[in-house]
N, C-alpha and C positions, 0 to 999 in steps of 0.2 A: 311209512316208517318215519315217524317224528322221534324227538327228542325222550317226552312221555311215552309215546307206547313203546318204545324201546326198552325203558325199564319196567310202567306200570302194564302195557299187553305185549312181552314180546311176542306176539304170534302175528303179529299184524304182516302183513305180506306185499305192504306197497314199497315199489323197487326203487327207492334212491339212493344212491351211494353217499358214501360219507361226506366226500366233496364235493358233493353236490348239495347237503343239509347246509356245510360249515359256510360254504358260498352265499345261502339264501341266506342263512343267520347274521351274515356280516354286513350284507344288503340289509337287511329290516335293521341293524342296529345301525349303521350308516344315514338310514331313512330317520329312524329315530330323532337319530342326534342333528340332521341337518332340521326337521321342521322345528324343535325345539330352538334352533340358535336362529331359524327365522324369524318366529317369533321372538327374541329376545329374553328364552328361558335357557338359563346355564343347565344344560341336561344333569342327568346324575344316574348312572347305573351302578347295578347288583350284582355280584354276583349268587348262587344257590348255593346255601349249603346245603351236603349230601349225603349219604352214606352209600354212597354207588362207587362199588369197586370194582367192578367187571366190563364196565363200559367207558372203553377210551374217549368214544364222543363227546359223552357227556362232558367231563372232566376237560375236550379241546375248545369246548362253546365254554366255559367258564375263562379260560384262557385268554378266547376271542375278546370277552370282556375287558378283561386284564391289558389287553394291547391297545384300550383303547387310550391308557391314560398317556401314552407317549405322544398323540394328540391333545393333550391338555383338558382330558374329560375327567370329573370326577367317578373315581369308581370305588364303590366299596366293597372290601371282599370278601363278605359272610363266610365263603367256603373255607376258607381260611381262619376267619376271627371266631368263628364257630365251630368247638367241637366236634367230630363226627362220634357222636356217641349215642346209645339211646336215652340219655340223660336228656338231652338236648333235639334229637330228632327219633319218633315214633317210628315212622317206616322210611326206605331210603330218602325222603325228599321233603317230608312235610313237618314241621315242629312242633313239639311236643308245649306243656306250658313253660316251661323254663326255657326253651327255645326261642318262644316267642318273646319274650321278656328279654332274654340276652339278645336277642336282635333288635328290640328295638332300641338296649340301650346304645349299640352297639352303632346303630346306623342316628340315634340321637346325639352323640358324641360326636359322631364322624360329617355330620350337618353341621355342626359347631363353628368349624372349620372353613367352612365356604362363605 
C-alpha cells in the first residue's frame, strides 16, 4: 500500500497503516533535505497537484510537505497554485498540456524568489 497504488491499484493488499506511510514519508523527506544541506544545496520541494478526493492520505503527505516550510525549506505548492480541474490534470494525478505549462510557470516564478 503506497501512496500511488492507493489511487492508481487500489487492490494492492500490502498491510501498512497510514502512520506508518506518513512516518516513512517524513523520514525520506527529512533524509532528503538533510543530504541536500550537506551538501550545500538549499533543497526545494513540491507539492502534487491532484484531483484526488477520496483519499485523506494523499492530501496529509501534501501537508507533510507544507510543514516543512516552518523549518525554512522552500516549498511550492502546485496542489494549491494548480487548479484541480481536467483543464489542467488528465487523470487524478498527472498533467495534462496546460498543466504542464502552468506548472512550470508556476514553479519558474516561484525559483525567482530563492
Amino acid at each position: 500500500k503506497t501512496l500511488f497504488s492507493r489511487v492508481e491499484f487500489p487492490r494492492c493488499d500490502i498491510s501498512l497503516t497510514d502512520a506508518e506511510i506518513i512516518n516513512a514519508f517524513r523520514k525520506n523527506l527529512d533524509t532528503f533535505i538533510s543530504i541536500c544541506q550537506i551538501h550545500g544545496v538549499k533543497p526545494v520541494l513540491m507539492t502534487q497537484a491532484n484531483r484526488v478526493t477520496d483519499d485523506p492520505l494523499y492530501q496529509r503527505l501534501n501537508q507533510e510537505i507544507r510543514d516543512k516550510q516552518k523549518a525554512g525549506i522552500t516549498v511550492i505548492d502546485l496542489a494549491r497554485l494548480i487548479p484541480a480541474s481536467e483543464t489542467y490534470l488528465y487523470d487524478p494525478v498527472h498533467y495534462t498540456d496546460a498543466g504542464s505549462l502552468l506548472a512550470a510557470n508556476v514553479i519558474t516564478e516561484s525559483l525567482k524568489n530563492i
